[in-house]
C-alpha positions as CSV (number, residue, x, y, z in Angstrom):
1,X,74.2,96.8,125.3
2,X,75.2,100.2,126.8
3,X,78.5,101.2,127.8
4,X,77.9,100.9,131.5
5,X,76.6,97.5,130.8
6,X,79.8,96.2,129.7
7,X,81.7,97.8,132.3
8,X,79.5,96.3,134.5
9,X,80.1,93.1,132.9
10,X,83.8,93.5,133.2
11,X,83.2,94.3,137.5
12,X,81.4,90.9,137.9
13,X,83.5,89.1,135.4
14,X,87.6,89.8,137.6
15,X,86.7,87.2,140.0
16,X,86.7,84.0,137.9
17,X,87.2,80.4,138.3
18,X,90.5,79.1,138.2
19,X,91.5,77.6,134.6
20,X,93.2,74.6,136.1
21,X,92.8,71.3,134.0
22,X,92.4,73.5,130.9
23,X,94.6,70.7,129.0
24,X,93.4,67.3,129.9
25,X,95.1,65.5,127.6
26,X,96.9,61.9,128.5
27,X,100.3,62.7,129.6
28,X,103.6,60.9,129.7
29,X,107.2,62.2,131.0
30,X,110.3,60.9,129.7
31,X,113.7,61.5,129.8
32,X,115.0,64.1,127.0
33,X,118.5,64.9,128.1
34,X,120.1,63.5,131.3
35,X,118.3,64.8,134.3
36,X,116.0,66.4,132.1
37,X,112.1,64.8,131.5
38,X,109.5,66.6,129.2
39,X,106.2,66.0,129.1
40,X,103.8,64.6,126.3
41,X,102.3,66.9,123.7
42,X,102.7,70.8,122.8
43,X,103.2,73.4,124.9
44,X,105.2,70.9,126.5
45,X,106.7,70.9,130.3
46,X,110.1,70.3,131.3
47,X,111.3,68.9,134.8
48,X,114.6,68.9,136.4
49,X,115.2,65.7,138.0
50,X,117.2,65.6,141.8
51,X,116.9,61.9,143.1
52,X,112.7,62.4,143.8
53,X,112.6,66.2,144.2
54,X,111.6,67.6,140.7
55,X,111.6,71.3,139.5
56,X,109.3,72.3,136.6
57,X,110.4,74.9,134.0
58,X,106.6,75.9,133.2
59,X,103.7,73.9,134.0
60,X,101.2,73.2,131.0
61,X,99.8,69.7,131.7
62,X,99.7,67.6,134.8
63,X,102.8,65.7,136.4
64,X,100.9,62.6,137.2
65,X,103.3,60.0,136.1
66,X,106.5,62.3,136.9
67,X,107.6,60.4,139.5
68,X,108.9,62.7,141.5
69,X,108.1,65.0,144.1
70,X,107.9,69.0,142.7
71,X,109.4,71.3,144.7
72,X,108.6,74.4,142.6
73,X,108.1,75.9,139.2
74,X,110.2,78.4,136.9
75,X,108.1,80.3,135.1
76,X,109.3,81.9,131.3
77,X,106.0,84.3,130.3
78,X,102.5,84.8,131.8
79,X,100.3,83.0,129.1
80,X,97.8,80.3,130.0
81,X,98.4,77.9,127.9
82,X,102.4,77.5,129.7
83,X,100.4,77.5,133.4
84,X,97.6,75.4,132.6
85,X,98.2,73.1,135.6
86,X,100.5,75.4,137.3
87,X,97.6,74.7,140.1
88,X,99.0,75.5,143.6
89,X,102.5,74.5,143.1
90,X,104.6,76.9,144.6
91,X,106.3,79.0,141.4
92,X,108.5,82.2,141.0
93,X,108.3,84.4,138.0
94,X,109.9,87.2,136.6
95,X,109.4,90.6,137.9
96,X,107.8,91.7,134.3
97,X,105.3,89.4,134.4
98,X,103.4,90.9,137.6
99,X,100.9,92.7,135.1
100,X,99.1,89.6,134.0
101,X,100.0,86.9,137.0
102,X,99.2,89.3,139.7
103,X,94.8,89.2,141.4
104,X,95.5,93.5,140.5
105,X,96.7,93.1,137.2
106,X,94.5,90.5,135.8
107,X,91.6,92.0,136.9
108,X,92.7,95.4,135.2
109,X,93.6,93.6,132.0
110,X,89.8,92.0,132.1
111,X,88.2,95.3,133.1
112,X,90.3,96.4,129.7
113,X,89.0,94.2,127.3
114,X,85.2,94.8,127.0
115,X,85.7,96.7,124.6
116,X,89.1,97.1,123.9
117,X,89.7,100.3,123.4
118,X,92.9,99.9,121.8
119,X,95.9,97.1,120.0
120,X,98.3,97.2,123.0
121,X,97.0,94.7,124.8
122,X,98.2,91.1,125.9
123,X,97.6,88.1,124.9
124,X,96.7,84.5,126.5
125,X,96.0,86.2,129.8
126,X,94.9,83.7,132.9
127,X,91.5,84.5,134.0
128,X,92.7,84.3,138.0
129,X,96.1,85.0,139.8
130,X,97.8,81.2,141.1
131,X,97.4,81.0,144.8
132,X,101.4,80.7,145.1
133,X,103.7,82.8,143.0
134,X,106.4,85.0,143.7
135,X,107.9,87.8,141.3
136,X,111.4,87.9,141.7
137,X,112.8,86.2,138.7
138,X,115.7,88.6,137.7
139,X,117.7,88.6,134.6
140,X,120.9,87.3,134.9
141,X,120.6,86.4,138.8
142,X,121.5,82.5,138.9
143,X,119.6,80.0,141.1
144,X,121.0,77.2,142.4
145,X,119.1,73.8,142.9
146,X,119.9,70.5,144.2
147,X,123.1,71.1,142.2
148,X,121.7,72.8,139.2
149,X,122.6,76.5,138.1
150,X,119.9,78.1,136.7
151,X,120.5,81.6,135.0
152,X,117.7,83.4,134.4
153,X,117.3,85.3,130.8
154,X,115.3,88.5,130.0
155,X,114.0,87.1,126.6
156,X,111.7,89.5,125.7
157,X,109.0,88.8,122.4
158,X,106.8,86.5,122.4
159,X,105.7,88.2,125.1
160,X,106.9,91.1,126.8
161,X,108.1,89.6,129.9
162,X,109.2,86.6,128.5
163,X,112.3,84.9,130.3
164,X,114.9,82.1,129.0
165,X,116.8,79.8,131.2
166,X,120.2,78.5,131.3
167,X,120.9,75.4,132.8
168,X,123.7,73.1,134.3
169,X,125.2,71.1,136.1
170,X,128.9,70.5,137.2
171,X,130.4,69.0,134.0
172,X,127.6,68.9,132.0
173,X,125.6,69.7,128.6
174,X,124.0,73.9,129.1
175,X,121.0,73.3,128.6
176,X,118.1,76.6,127.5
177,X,115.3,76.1,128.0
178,X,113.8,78.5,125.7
179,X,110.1,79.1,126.2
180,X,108.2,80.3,123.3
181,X,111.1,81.8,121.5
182,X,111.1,80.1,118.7
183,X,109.6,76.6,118.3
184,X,113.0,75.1,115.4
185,X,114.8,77.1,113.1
186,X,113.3,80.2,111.0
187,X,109.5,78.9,112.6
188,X,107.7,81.0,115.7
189,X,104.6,80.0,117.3
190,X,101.7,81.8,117.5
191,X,103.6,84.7,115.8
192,X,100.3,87.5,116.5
193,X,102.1,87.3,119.9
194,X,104.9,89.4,119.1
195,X,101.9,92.3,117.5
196,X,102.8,94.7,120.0
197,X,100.5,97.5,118.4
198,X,98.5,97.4,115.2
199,X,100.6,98.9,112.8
200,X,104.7,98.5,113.9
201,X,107.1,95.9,114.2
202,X,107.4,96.7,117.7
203,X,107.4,92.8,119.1
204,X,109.1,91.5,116.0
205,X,112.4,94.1,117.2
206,X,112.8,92.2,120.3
207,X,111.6,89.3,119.2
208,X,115.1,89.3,116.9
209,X,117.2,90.5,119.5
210,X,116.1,87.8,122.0
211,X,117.4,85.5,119.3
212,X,120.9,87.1,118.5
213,X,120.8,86.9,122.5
214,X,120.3,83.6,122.7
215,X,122.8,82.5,119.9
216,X,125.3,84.2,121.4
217,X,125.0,81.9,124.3
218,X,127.1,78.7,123.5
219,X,124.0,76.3,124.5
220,X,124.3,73.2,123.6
221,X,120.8,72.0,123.2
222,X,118.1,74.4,123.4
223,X,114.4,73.1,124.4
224,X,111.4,75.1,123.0
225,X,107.9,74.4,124.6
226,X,106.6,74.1,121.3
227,X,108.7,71.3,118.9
228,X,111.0,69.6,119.4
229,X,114.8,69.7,120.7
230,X,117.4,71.8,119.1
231,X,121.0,70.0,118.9
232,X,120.2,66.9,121.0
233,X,123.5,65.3,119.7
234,X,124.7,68.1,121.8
235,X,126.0,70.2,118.5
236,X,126.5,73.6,119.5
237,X,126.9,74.7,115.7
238,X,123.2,73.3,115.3
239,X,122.1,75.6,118.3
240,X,123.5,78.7,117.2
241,X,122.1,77.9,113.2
242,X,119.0,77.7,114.4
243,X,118.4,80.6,116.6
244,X,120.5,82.9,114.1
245,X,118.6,81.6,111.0
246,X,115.2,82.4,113.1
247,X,116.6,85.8,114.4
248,X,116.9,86.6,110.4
249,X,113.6,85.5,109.6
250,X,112.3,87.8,112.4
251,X,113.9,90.4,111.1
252,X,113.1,90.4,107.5
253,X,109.4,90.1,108.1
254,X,109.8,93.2,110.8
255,X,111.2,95.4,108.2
256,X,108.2,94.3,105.8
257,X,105.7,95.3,108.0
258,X,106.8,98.7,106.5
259,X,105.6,99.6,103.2
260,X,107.4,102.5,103.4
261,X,110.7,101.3,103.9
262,X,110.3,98.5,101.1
263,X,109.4,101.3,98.9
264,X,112.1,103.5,99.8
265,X,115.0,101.4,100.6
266,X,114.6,98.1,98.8
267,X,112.7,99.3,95.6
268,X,114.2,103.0,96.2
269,X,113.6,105.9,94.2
270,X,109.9,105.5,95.1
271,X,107.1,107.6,92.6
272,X,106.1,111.1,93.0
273,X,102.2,111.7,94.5
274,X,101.3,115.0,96.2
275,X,99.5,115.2,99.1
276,X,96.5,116.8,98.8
277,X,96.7,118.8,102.2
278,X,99.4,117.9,103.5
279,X,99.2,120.4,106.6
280,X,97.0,117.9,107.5
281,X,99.2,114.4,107.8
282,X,98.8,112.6,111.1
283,X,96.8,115.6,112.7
284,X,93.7,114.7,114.3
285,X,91.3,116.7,113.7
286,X,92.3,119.3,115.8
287,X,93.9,121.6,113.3
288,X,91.8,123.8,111.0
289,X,89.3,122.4,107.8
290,X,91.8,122.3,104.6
291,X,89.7,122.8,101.5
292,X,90.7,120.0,99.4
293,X,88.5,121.0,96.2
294,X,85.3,123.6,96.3
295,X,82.8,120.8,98.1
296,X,85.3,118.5,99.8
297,X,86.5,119.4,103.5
298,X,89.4,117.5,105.6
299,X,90.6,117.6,108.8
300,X,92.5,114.8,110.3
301,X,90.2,111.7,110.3
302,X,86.6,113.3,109.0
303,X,86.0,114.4,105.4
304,X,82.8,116.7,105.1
305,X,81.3,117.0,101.3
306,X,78.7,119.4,100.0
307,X,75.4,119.0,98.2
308,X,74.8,122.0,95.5
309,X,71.4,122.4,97.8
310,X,73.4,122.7,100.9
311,X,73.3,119.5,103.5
312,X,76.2,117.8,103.9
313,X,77.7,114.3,104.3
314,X,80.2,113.4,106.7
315,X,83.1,110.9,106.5
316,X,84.0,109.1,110.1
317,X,83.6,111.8,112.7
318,X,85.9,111.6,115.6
319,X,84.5,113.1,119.2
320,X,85.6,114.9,120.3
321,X,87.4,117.5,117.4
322,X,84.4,116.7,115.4
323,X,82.0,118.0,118.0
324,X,83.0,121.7,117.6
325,X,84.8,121.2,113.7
326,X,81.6,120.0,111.9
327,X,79.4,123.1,113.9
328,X,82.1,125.9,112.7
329,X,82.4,124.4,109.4
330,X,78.8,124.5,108.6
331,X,78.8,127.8,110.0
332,X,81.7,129.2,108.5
333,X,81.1,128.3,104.6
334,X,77.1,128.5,105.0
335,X,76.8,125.3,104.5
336,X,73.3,123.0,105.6
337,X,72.9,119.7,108.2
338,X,74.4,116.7,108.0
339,X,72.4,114.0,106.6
340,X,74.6,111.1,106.3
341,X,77.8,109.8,108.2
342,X,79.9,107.1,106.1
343,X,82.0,104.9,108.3
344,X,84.8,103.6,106.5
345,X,86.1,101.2,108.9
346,X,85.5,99.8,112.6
347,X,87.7,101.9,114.9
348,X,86.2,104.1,117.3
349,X,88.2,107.2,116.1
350,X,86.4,107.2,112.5
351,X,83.1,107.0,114.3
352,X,82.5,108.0,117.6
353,X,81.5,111.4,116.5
354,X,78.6,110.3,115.4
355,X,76.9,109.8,118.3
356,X,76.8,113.4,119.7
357,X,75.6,114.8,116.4
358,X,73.1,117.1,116.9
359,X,71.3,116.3,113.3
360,X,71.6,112.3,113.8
361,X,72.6,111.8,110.6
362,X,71.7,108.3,109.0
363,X,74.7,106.5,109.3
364,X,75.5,104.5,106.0
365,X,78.5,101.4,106.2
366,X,79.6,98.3,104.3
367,X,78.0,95.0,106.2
368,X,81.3,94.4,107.1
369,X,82.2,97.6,108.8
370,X,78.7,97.7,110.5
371,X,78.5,94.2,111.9
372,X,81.2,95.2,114.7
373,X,79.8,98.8,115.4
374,X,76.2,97.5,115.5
375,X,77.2,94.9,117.9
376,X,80.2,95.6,119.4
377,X,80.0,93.2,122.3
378,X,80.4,90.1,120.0
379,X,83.6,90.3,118.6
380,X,87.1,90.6,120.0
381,X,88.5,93.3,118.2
382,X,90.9,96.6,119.1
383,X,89.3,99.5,118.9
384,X,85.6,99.1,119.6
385,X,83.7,101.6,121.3
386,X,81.3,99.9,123.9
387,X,77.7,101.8,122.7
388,X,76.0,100.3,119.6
389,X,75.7,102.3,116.7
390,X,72.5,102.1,114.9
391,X,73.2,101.7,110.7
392,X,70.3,102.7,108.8
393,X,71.7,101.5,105.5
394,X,73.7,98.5,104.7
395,X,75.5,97.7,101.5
396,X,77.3,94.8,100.1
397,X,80.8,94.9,98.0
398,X,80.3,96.5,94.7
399,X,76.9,97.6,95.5
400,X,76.0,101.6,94.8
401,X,73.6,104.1,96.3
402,X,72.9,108.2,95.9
403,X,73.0,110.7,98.0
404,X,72.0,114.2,96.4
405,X,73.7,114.6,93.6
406,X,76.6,111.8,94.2
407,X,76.6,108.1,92.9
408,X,78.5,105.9,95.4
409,X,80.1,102.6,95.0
410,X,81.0,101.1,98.3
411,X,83.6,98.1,98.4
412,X,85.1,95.5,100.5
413,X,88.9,97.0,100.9
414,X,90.1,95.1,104.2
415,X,93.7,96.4,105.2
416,X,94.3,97.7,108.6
417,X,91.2,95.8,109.6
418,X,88.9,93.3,107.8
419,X,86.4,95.5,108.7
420,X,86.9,98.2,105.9
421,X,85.4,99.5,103.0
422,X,86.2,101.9,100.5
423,X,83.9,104.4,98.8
424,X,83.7,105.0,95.0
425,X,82.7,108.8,93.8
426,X,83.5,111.9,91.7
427,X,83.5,115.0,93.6
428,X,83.9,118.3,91.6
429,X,85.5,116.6,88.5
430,X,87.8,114.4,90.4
431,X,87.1,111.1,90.5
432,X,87.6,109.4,94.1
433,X,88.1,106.7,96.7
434,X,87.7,107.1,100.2
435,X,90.3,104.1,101.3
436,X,90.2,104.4,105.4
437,X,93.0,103.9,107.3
438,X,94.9,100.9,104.2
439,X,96.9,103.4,102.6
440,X,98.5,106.7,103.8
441,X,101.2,108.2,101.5
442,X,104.6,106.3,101.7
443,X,106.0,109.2,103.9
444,X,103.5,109.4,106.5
445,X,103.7,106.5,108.8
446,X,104.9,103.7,107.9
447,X,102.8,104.0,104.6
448,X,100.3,101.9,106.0
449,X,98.0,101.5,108.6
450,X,99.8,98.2,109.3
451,X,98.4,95.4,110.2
452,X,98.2,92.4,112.9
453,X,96.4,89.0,113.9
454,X,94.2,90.6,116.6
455,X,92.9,93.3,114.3
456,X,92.2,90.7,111.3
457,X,94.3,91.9,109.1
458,X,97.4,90.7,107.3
459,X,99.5,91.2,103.8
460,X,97.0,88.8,101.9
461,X,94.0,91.3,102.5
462,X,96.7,94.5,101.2
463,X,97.2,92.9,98.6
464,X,93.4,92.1,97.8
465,X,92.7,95.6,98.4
466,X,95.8,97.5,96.5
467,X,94.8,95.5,93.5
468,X,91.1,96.7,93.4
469,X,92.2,100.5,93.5
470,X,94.5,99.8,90.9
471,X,91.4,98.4,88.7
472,X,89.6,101.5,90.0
473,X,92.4,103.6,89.0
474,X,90.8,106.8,91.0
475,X,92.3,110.3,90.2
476,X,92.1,111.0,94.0
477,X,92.9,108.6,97.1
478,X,91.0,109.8,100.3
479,X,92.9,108.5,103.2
480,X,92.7,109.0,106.4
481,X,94.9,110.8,109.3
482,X,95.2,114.0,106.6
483,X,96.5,111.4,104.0
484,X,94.5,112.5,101.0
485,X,96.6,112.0,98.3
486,X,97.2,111.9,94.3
487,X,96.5,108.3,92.8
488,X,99.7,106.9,91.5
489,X,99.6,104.0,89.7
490,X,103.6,102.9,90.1
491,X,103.0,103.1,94.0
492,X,100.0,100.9,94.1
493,X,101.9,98.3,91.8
494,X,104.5,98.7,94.3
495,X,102.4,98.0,97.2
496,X,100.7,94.4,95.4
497,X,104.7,93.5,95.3
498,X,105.4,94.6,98.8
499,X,101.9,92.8,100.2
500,X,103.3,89.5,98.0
501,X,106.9,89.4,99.7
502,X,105.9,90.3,103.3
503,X,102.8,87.4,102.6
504,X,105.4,84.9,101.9
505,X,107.8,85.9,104.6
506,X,104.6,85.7,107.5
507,X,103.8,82.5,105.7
508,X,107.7,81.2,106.1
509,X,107.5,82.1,110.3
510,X,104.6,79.9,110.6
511,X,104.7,76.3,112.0
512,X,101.9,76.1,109.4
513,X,103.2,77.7,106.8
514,X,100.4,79.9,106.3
515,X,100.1,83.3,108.2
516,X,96.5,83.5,107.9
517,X,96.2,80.2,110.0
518,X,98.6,80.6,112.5
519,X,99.3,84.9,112.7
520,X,95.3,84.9,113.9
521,X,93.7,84.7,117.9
522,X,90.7,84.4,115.7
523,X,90.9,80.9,114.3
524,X,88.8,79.1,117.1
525,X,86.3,81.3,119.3
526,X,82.8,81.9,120.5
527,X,80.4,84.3,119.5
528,X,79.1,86.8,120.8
529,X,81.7,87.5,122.7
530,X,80.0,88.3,126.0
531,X,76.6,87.0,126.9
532,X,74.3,87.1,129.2
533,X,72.7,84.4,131.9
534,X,74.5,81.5,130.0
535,X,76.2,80.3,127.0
536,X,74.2,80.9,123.6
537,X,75.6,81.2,120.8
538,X,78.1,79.9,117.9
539,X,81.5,78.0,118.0
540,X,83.7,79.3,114.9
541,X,86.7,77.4,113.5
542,X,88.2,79.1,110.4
543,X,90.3,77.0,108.7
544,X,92.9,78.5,106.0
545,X,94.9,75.5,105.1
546,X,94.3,73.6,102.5
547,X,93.8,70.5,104.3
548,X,90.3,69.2,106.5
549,X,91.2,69.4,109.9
550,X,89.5,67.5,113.2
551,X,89.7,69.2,116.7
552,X,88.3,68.8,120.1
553,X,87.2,72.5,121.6
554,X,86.0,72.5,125.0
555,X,85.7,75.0,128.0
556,X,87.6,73.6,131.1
557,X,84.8,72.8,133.6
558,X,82.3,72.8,131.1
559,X,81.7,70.9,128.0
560,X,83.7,69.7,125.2
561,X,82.7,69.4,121.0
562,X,84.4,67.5,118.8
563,X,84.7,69.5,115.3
564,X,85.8,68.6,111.8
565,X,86.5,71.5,108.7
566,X,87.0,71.4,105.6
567,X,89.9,72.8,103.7
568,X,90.4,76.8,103.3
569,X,86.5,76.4,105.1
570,X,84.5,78.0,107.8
571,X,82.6,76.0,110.6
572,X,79.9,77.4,112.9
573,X,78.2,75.3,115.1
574,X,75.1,76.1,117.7
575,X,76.5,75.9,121.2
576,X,74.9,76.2,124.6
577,X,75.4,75.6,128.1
578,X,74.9,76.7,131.7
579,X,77.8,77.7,134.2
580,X,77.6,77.6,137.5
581,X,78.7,81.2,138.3
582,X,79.4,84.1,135.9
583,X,83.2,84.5,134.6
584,X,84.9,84.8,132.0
585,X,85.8,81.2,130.3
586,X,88.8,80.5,128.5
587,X,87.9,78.2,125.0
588,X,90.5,75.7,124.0
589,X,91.1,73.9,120.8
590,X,93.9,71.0,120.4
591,X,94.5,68.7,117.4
592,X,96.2,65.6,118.0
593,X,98.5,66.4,120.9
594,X,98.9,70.2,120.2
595,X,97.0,73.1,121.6
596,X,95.9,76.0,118.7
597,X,98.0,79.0,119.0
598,X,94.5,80.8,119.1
599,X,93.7,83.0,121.8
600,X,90.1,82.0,122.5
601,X,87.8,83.2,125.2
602,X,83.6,83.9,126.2
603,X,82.4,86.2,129.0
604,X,79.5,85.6,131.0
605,X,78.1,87.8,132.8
């Protein structure tokens, strides 16, 4: 599919159907604190109760059985599964949330996502605006309701805009209702939320100080929309435990999303490893070639190595440096064409340059890296660029080919992204491994190229990866963003440990108890991505736990499968079906009575 066809796509697909009805399952209100009713199931919605006026804090699931009139909503963050049956009930939000609740805004964000183009993006996103919402939800300004005080709280983390309310009334418990802040103590839901960007604990940061907030607030029960109450014996100790215990949690994984700080602070005195041009660290490609040894070129993202009989091979070109760097290059040291591009790992920045290359080069990539480039339009994935890249040679992990007078290895090394691979070689003596974007040097960055659910990526795959350079134990480490470096062997030992501890502190976050489960969008979707006419194609459930597990996934307004997986198992399943008018469709998953935390969606264009 060309580029213009998916931004053509994107133009058709702003004005969807309204997701309405997305949760059908049976509800039942009842009474959780005195003038307080929550609803069946998780997310769950609260109502406060007036005589037969009601007002709804969120609006997940319908209020048939309520009894009682609703005057209005209160809306804490923008996502879809909190609105589900927000419908056309008059509601007011907070002023942050106008990016993603707003008919401008969400068709902007849509526009942005085929393909995304980068990790800042937002998740959980309603495909259309609700008829009747107002933005004017400030922190700190109180409402007042049928006798009700209502203080609104900037609560930003599990989203941006996320808001926290305080409520009470004359001589009674104050009650927060806390959103998505936390679901009980030291546990988060759907914790990839608070990935802000691919490679920084930029969510997690607020994320923590939302807590501390929060704790510092003298609630006596608090009321998550995920789990269940927080000090309903009306134990303010219990309150403030459990939102300080979280808040430490947060924080502790946030500062091990830095290899570099573990390394440096909390292991300290971290090992000696030169940079092998270090002029070159987090440039990008802009800055002159630095000759790393007599046939090996670097500068920023792209590598360029020599043949004895002159052609050249080129490591993940980046248009547009590369366009007029590769050209002087050649020119400069006399050197011959390019003849084959390696793309280490599914980013656009490592291989857009390759398709302005005046040579066309084959291009040569692990079936892991060239799934996505190849077809970019049927994953969801940061990153991609929109125009498929044609890969004239596939290889599998551990499999080897030769180009002129080099022998490569090629592995699966999944890090930044699962779709990585590393390259075994010698050059000029020196024996090397191109690792992509997994491992800079400890002082550039944040000594990796991070990692987050949207991207695939997480501590497990690190570790995975750090292990298998340790067992290839190179001389040289060819990173990317100028971060060729000298293998150290201490430093890699150091980075299996660091994967291990932030592994087990992703895992402790979890509702689950396994990161890999719940830290993904991934775990329930629909491939390809965006199609064409109808729906044709796969349901995917990835389970990690190590339990079987049943769910019902359906489309709202279209059909519904029941699934079943095995433990620590994959299911795919043929799906097809026929909608009425384009759009783009939100898929939902629930088990029992509680909606995945995946962010699950298909585009039909």
């Amino acid at each position: 599919m060309k580029r213009i066809g998916l931004v053509a796509c994107a133009a058709i697909l702003i004005g969807l159907a309204w997701m309405a009805g997305a949760d059908d399952r049976p509800t039942g209100w009842t009474e959780v604190v005195s003038g307080v009713w929550v609803s069946t199931g998780t997310p769950c919605g609260y109502a406060l109760i007036s005589g037969k006026k009601a007002m709804l804090i969120d609006a997940p699931v319908s209020t048939v059985g309520l009894k009682a009139e609703v005057a209005g909503c209160l809306i804490t963050h923008h996502h879809a599964d909190t609105l589900a049956a927000l419908g056309s009930i008059p509601a007011r939000a907070p002023k942050a949330s106008a990016p993603w609740l707003t008919p401008d805004g969400i068709a902007a964000y849509w526009k942005a996502q085929f393909p995304l183009r980068n990790s800042r993006t937002a998740y959980l996103v309603m495909t259309k605006a609700p008829p009747k919402i107002a933005f004017d939800i400030e922190d700190g300004k109180a409402i007042t309701w049928e006798g009700w005080t209502i203080t609104p709280i900037a609560a930003p983390g599990h989203s941006p805009d996320h808001f926290a309310y305080m409520v009470q009334r004359e001589g009674g418990p104050r009650i927060l209702f806390a959103g998505d802040a936390l679901v009980a103590s030291g546990k988060l839901w759907s914790p990839y939320t608070t990935d802000w960007d691919h490679w920084t604990d930029v969510g997690l940061r607020p994320t923590e100080e939302t807590l501390r907030k929060l704790a510092g607030l003298k609630a006596d029960v608090v009321l998550p929309a995920h789990g269940s109450p927080i000090g309903r014996e009306l134990r303010p100790v219990d309150v403030k435990h459990a939102l300080e215990t979280t808040a430490d949690a947060v924080k502790e994984t946030g500062y091990l999303k830095s290899y570099e700080r573990y390394t440096r602070e909390r292991r300290k005195d971290p090992p000696r490893y030169a940079f092998l041009a270090r002029e070159q660290a987090g440039s990008n490609g802009s800055k002159p070639w630095s000759k790393i040894s007599p046939n090996l070129w670097l500068t920023g993202n792209t590598y360029v190595l020599a043949s004895k009989d002159g052609p050249v091979l080129v490591v993940d070109p980046w248009s547009p440096h590369s366009d007029k760097q590769i050209p002087k290059l050649l020119a400069d040291e006399k050197l011959g064409k390019p003849e084959v591009v390696l793309c280490s790992h599914a980013h656009f920045d490592h291989y857009d340059g390759a398709y302005v290359m005046a040579d066309k080069p084959q291009v040569w990539a692990l079936s892991q890296v060239a799934d996505p480039i190849e077809q970019p339009a049927r994953l969801r994935a940061p990153f991609l660029d929109a125009r498929p890249l044609k890969v004239a040679r596939r290889f599998e992990d551990g499999q080897t080919a030769t180009w002129r007078e080099y022998t490569f290895k090629f592995h699966f090394l999944p890090g930044q992204t699962l779709f990585t691979m590393g390259v075994e070689t010698t050059i000029d003596g020196k024996r090397c491994l191109f690792t992509a974007d997994n491992f800079f040097h400890h002082e550039l960055y944040s000594g990796t190229g991070g990692w987050m659910g949207l991207n695939r990526s997480g501590p497990g795959l690190y570790e995975r990866s750090a292990r298998k350079v340790l067992s290839i134990a190179p001389d040289w480490v060819l990173a990317e963003h100028g971060s060729a470096m000298e293998f150290n062997a201490e430093d890699f030992r150091r980075r299996v440990e660091w994967a291990q501890e932030a592994g087990k502190r992703a895992d402790a976050l979890c509702v689950s108890g396994d990161h890999r489960n719940d830290w993904s969008p991934h775990s329930v979707r629909i491939e390809p991505l965006v199609q064409t006419g109808k729906l044709d194609g796969e349901i995917v459930v990835e389970n990690a736990l190590p339990r079987a597990r049943k769910l019902r996934v359906w489309i709202p307004g279209g059909p519904s499968w029941n699934v079943e997986v095995g433990p620590n198992a994959t299911l795919r399943r043929k799906v097809e079906w026929k909608p009425e008018t384009p759009g783009i469709f939100r898929v939902w998953a629930v088990e029992g009575e509680t909606l995945t935390p995946g962010d699950a969606f298909v585009a039909i264009r």
